[in-house]
PLY file of the C-alpha trace (Angstrom):
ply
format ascii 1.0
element vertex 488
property float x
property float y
property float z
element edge 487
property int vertex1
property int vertex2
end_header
122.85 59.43 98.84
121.18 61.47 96.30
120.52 64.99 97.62
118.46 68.34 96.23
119.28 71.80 96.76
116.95 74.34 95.06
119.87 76.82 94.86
118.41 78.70 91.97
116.28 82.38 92.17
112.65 81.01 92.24
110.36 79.83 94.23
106.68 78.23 93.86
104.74 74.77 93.02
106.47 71.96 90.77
104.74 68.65 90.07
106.12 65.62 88.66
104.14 62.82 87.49
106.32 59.43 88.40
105.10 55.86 87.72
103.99 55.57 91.29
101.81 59.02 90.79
102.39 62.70 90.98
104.42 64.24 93.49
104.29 67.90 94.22
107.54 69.94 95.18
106.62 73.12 96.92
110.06 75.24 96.90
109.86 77.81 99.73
111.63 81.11 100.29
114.73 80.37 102.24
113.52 84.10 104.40
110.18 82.38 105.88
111.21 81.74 109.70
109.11 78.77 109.58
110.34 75.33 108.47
108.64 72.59 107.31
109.72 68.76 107.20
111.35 68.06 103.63
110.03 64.24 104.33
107.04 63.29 102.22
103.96 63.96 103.48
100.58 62.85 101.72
97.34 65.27 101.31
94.51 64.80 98.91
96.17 61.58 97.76
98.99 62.87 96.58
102.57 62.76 97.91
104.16 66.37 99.00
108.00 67.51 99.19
108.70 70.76 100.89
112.43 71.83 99.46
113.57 75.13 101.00
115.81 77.61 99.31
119.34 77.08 99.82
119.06 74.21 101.57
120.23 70.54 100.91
117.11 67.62 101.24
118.45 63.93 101.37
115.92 62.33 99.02
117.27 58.32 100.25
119.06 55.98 98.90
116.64 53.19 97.35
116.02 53.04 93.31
113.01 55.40 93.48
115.01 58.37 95.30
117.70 58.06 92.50
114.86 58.39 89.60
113.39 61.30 91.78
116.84 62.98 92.21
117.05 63.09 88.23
114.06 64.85 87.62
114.03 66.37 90.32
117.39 68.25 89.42
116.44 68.00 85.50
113.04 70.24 86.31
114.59 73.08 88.24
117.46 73.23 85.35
114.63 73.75 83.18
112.96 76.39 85.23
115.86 77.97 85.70
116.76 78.42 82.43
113.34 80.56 82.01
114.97 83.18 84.15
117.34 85.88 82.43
119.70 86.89 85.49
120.04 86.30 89.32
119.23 82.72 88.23
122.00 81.57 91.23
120.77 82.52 94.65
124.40 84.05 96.32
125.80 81.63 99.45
125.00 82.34 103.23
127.84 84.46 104.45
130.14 82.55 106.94
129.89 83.82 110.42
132.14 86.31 111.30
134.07 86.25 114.82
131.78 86.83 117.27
128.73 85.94 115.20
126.07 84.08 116.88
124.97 81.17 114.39
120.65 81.81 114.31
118.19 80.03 115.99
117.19 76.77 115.04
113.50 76.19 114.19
111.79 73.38 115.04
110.73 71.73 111.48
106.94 71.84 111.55
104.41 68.82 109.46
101.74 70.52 107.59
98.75 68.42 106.99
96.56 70.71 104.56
97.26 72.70 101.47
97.91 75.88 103.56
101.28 75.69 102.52
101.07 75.23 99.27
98.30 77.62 98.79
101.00 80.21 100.73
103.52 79.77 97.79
100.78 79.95 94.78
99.61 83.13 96.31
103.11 84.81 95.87
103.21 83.63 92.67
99.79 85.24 91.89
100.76 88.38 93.42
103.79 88.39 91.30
102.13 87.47 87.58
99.45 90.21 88.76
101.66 93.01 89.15
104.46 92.39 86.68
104.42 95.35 83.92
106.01 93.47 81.07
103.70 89.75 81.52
103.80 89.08 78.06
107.87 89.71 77.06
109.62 88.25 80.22
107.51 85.65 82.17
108.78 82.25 83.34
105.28 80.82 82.66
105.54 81.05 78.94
107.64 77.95 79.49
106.10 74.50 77.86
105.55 73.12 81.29
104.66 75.80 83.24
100.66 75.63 83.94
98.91 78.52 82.16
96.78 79.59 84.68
97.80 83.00 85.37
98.17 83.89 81.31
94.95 82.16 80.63
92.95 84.46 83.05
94.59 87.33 82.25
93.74 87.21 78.76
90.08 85.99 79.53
89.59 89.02 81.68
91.23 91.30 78.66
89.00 89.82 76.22
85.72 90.24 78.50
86.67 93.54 78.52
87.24 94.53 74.85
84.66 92.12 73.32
81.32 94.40 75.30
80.45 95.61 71.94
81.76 93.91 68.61
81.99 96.09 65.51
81.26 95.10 61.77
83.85 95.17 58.90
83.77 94.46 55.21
86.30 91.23 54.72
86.85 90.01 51.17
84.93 86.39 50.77
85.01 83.48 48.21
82.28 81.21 47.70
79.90 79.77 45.59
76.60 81.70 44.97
73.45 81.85 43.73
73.30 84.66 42.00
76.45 86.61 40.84
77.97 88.81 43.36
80.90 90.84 43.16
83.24 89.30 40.44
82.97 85.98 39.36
85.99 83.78 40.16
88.55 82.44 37.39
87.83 79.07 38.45
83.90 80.22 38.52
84.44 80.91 34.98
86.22 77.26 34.32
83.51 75.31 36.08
80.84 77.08 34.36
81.77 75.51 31.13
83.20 72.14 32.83
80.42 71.57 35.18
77.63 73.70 34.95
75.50 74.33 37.93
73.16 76.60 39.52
75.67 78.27 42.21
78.66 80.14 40.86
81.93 81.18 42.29
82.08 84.89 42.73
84.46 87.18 44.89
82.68 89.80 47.18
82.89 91.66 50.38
80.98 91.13 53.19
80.07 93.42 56.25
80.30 91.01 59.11
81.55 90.81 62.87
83.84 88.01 61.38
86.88 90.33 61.19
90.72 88.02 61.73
91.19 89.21 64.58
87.58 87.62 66.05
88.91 84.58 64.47
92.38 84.84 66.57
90.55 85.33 69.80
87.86 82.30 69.47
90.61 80.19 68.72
92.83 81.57 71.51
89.31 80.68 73.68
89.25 77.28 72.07
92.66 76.59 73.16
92.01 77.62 76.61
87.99 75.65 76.87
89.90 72.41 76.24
92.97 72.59 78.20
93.32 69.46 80.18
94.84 70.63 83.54
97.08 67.82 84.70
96.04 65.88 88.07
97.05 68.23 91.03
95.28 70.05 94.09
91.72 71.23 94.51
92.50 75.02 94.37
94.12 74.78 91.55
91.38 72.69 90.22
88.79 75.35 91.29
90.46 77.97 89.91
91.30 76.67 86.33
87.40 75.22 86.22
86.33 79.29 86.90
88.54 80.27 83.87
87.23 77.60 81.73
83.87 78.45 82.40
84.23 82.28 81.86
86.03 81.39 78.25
83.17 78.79 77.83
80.43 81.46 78.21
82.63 83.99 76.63
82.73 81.47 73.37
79.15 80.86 73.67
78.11 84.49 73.45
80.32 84.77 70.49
79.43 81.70 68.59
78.59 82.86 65.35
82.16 84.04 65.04
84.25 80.31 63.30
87.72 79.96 64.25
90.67 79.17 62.60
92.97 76.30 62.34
96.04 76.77 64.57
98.51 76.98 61.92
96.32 79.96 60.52
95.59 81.89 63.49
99.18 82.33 64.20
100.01 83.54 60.80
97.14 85.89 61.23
98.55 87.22 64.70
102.17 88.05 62.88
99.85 90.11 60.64
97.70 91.64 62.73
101.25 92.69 65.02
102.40 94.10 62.14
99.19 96.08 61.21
96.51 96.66 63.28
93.27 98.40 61.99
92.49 101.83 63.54
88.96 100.44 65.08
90.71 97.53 66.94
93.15 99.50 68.83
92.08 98.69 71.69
92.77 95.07 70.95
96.37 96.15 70.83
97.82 94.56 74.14
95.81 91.54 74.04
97.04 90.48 70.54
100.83 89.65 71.93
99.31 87.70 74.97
96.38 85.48 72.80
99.71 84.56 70.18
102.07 83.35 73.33
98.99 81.07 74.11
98.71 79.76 70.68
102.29 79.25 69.99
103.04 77.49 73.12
99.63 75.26 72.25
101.47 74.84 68.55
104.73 74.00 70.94
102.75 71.52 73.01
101.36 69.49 70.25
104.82 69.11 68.38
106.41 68.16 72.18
103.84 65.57 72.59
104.18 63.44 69.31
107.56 63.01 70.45
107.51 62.76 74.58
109.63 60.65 76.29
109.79 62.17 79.63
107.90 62.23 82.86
105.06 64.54 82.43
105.61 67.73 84.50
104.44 70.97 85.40
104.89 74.22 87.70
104.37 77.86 88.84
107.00 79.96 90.08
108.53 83.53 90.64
111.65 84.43 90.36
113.23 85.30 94.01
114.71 88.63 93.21
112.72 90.14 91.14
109.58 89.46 93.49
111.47 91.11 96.73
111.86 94.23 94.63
108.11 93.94 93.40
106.87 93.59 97.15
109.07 96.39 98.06
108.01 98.67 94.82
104.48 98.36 95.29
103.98 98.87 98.94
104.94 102.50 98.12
102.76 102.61 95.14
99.79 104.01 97.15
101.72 106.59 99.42
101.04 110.32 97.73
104.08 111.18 99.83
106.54 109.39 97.85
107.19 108.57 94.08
108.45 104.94 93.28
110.32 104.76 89.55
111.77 100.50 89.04
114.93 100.04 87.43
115.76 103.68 86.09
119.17 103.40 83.50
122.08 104.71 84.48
124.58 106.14 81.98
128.15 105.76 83.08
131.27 103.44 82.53
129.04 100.65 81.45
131.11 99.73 78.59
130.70 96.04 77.77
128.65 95.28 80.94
124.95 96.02 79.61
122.92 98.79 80.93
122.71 99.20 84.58
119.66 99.95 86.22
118.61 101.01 90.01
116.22 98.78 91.38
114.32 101.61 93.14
114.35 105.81 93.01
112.51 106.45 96.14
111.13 110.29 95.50
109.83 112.85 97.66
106.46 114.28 96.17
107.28 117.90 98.10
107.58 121.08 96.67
109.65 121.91 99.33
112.68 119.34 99.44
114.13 117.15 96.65
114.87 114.01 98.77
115.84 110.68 96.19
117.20 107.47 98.09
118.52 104.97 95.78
117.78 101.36 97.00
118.92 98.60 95.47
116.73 95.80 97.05
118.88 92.23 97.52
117.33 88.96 97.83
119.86 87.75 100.23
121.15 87.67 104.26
122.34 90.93 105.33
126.22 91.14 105.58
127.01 93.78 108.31
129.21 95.25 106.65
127.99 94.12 103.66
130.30 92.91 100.81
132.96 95.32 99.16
131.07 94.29 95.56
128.00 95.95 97.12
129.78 98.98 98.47
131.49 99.21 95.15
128.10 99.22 93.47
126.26 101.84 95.30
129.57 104.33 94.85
128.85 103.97 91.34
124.81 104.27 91.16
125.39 107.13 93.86
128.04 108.69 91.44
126.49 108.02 88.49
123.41 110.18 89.80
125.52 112.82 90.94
126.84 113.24 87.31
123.62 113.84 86.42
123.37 117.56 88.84
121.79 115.91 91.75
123.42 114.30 94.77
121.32 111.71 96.52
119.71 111.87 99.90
120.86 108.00 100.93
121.27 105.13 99.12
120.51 101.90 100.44
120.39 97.78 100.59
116.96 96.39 100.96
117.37 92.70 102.55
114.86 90.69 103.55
114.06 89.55 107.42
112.12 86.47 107.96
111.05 87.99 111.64
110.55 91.14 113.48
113.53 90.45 115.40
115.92 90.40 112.41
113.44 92.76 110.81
114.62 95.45 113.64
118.06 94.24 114.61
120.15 97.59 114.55
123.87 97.46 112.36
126.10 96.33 114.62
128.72 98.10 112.77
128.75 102.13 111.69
126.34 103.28 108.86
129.33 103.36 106.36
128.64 107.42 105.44
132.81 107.51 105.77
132.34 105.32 102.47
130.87 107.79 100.31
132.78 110.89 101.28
134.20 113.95 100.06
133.32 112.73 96.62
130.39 114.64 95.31
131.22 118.73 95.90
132.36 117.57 99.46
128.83 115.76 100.51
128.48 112.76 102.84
125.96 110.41 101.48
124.58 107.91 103.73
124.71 104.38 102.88
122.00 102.30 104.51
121.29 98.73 105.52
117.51 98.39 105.57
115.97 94.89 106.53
112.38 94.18 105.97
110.35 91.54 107.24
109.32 89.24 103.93
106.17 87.54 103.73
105.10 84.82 106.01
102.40 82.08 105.29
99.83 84.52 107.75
100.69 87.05 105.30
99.73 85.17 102.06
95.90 84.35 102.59
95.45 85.88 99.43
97.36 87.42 96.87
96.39 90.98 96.94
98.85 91.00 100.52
97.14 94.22 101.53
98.14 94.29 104.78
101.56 93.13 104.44
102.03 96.03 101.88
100.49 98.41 104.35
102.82 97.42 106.68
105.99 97.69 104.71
104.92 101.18 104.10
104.49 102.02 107.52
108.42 100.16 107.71
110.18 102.11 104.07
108.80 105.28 105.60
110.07 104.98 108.75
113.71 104.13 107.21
113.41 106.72 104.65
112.76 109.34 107.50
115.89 108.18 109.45
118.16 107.98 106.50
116.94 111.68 105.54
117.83 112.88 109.14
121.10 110.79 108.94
121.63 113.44 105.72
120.78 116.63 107.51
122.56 115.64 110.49
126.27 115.24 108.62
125.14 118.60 106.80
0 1
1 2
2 3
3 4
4 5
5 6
6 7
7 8
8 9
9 10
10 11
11 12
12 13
13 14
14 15
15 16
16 17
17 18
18 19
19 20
20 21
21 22
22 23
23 24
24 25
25 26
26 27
27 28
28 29
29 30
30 31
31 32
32 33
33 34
34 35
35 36
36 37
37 38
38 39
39 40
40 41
41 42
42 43
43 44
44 45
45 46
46 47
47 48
48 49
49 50
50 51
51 52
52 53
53 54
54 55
55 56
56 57
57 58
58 59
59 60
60 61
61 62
62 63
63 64
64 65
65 66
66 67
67 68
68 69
69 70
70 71
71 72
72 73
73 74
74 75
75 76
76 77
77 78
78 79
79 80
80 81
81 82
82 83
83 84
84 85
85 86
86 87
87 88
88 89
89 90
90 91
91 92
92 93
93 94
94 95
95 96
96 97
97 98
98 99
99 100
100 101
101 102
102 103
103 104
104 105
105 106
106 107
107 108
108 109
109 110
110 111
111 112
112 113
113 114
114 115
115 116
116 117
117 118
118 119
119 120
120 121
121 122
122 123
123 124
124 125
125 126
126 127
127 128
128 129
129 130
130 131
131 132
132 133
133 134
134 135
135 136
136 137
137 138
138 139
139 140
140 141
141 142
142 143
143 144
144 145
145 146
146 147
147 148
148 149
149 150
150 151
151 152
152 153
153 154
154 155
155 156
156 157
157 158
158 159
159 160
160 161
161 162
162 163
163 164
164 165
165 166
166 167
167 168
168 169
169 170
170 171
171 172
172 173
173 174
174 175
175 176
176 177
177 178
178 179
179 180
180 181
181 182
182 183
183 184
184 185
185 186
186 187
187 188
188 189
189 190
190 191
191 192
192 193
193 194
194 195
195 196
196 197
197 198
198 199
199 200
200 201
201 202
202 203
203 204
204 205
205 206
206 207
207 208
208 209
209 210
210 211
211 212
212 213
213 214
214 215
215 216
216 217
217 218
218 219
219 220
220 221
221 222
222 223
223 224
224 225
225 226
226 227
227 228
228 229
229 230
230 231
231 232
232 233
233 234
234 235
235 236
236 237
237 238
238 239
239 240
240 241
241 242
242 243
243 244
244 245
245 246
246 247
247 248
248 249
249 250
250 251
251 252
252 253
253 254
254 255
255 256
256 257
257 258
258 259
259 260
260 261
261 262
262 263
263 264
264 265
265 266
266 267
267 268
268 269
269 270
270 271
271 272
272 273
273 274
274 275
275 276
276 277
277 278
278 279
279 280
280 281
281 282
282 283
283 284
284 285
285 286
286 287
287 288
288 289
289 290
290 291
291 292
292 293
293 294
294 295
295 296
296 297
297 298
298 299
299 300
300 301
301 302
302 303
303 304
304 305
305 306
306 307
307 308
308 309
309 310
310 311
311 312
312 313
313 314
314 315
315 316
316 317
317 318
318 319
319 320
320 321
321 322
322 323
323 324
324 325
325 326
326 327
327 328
328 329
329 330
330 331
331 332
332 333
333 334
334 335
335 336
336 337
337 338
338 339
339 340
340 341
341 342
342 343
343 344
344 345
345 346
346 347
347 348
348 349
349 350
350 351
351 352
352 353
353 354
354 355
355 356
356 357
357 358
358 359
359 360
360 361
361 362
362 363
363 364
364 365
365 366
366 367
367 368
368 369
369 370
370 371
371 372
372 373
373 374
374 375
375 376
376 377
377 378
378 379
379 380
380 381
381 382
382 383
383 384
384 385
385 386
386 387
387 388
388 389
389 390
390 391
391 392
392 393
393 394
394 395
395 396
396 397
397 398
398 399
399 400
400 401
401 402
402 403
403 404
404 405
405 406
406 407
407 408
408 409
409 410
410 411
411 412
412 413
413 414
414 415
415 416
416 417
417 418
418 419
419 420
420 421
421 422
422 423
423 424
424 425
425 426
426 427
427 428
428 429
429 430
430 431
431 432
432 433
433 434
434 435
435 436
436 437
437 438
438 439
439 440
440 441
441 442
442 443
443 444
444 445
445 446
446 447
447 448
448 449
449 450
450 451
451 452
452 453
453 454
454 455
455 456
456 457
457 458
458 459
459 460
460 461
461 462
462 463
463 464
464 465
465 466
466 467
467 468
468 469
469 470
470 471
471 472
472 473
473 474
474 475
475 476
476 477
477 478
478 479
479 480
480 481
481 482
482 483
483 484
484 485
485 486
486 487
């Protein structure tokens, strides 16, 4: 029997579009306690699958299930290959002696888009707070639905366009009275066909600068985006960007866009040299030529389609457990959150290596630093010797650099409050890092934090489950401080 297991370091929304209609695939984070039945449920008339991370579904074993299990398997390839790294989510540790396997959960039905709407908003909280949208996102993918990209560069462009500004642009055209220079070809048809309009060069001071152009046809591009058949919230929410571009494009009529083929070519320019006055144009410009090269992708894809239309939005895993984690200590004065700081050391031949967090104190009066390096995986206790080997080197790697660090640490998540608070059953591994750095014990921590449930993802701002991770890293921080001052 043909079988599906979403093994790879995303999650979110994928629909297919099969002869027999579209089905959606919602794949859920293998750390939310709750489970829901992979068998196909229908809401909205359309069929649902829920596939959950790291876990095997048995799609059947009639004609249709084979067909599904190709493109099924054929779409998350493709996804997968929009991801850089961690694109292989690591295996479930076997159980040591004396483990207790954990406790099954009833598989739940879900009967309304709560789910779904659950997964969406995790994706929106990632796209939202990722620094670097533009250069590394999944979604600039062919398939993946534009949603996110398209409001973020409607909401740009509301912003920059308040007040448009006037610039002389070189124009040719015919005339009725001489302006400027008259044209070679003016010249010519003067004598070849004479008539009372002439071709002249001049310069006009208009609001039709190139890079007006670029954005109306960015806005054009967005206005008639067909959004392929799916749920009502995502309906909703791509009819309230098409309507803000709409009125956006209506305000700004006057201003003529360009064909395709030309607006790119003018983006490439404009990259390369951007007028003083538009500055402030300067981040939008890489984010309005994604849409229109993907758009120039699309058009070339569909001439020559020949498989089942799909689309999706997703997150990768990894990279959203350290985002939750980062930005739940972005508002706390006490503490000073720096992503993925290099590290120089024996890298040779391995690419740079990064910590995922530097957890600093703001005081005056200590210099605390934790180094956590936040894994999207089950807590080993103790966890795996390539772990242990890795936080020796970040730990050494910082001591090099004059200053020893207060703790370092492995941020797993919990998908309860019972895992989320489960003490180590085994020692806190200081004897690890000893006698190393000027004779220093450094503690090495296993943190476990709860990740997000579907209560927790009513929206995507996830206020209070930031808040509450706070109130957690704080706590954790405090003990693995003490842990410090204690071996001192």
């Amino acid at each position: 029997m043909p079988e599906v297991e979403p093994n790879h370091d995303f999650l979110g929304l994928m629909g297919i579009e099969f002869e027999e209609g579209l089905r959606l695939y919602a794949i859920t984070p293998r750390f939310w306690y709750k489970r829901f039945s992979n068998e196909v449920q229908h809401i909205d008339d359309v069929s649902v699958r829920i596939l959950r991370q790291k876990e095997k579904v048995d799609l059947g074993n009639d004609d249709f299930a084979m067909n599904e299990w190709q493109e099924v398997k054929k779409n998350i390839q493709r996804i997968k290959t929009s991801y850089d790294e961690n694109d292989l989510l690591e295996d479930v540790f076997l159980l040591e002696k004396g483990e207790k396997e954990p406790t099954k959960v009833v598989e739940l039905d879900f009967t309304s888009e709560d789910v779904l709407i659950s997964l969406f908003n995790l994706c929106d909280f990632y796209r939202k707070n990722q620094e670097q949208e533009v250069l590394v996102d999944s979604e600039l993918g062919l398939n993946s639905l534009p949603l996110f990209q398209y409001e973020k560069f409607v909401e740009r462009l509301e912003e920059t366009t308040r007040e448009l500004r006037r610039t002389y642009r070189s124009v040719i055209e015919p005339v009725g009275a001489v302006r400027g220079r008259i044209t070679t070809r003016g010249m010519m048809m003067m004598v070849a066909q004479p008539s009372p309009r002439i071709e002249c060069e001049f310069e006009t001071f208009d609001i039709q600068a190139p890079l007006y152009r670029v954005m109306m046809t960015t806005l054009d591009v967005i206005r008639t985006y067909h959004l392929p058949k799916s749920f009502k919230f995502l309906d909703e929410r791509f009819q309230g960007i098409c309507r803000r571009g709409a009125n956006l494009r209506t305000k700004l009529i006057e201003i003529p866009s360009f064909p395709l083929s030309s607006a790119l070519r003018e983006c490439a320019k404009l990259r390369r040299r951007l007028p003083r006055m538009f500055k402030h144009f300067e981040e939008i410009i890489p984010l309005a030529e994604q849409i229109l090269r993907n758009e120039s992708e699309k058009q070339k894809e569909q001439e020559n389609e020949k498989d089942s239309s799909w689309w999706h939005i997703t997150a990768p895993s990894s990279k959203l457990w350290e985002l939750l984690l980062e930005k739940s200590m972005k508002d706390n004065s006490n503490y000073h959150v720096e992503p993925q700081e290099p590290l120089s050391g024996p890298w040779e031949g391995s690419g740079t290596k990064n910590i995922d967090l530097r957890i600093s104190s703001t005081s005056k009066s200590d210099n605390e630093v934790i180094l956590v390096d936040a894994k999207y995986a089950i807590k080993k206790d103790p966890p795996s010797s390539s772990y242990q080997y890795q936080q020796f080197f970040y730990a050494a790697a910082w001591a090099a650099e004059g200053l020893t660090p207060s703790a370092v640490a492995l941020a797993h998540p919990a998908s309860n409050v019972e895992e989320e608070e489960a003490k180590p059953t085994s020692h806190n591994l200081e004897e690890y890092i000893v006698d190393f750095f000027n004779g220093s014990q450094i503690p090495f921590k296993l943190w476990t934090i709860r990740f997000p449930q579907p209560s927790d993802l009513k929206s995507s701002d996830l206020r209070a489950y930031l808040s509450s991770t706070n109130t957690r890293l704080v706590e954790m921080i405090s003990e693995s401080v003490s842990d410090k001052k204690h071996i001192l």
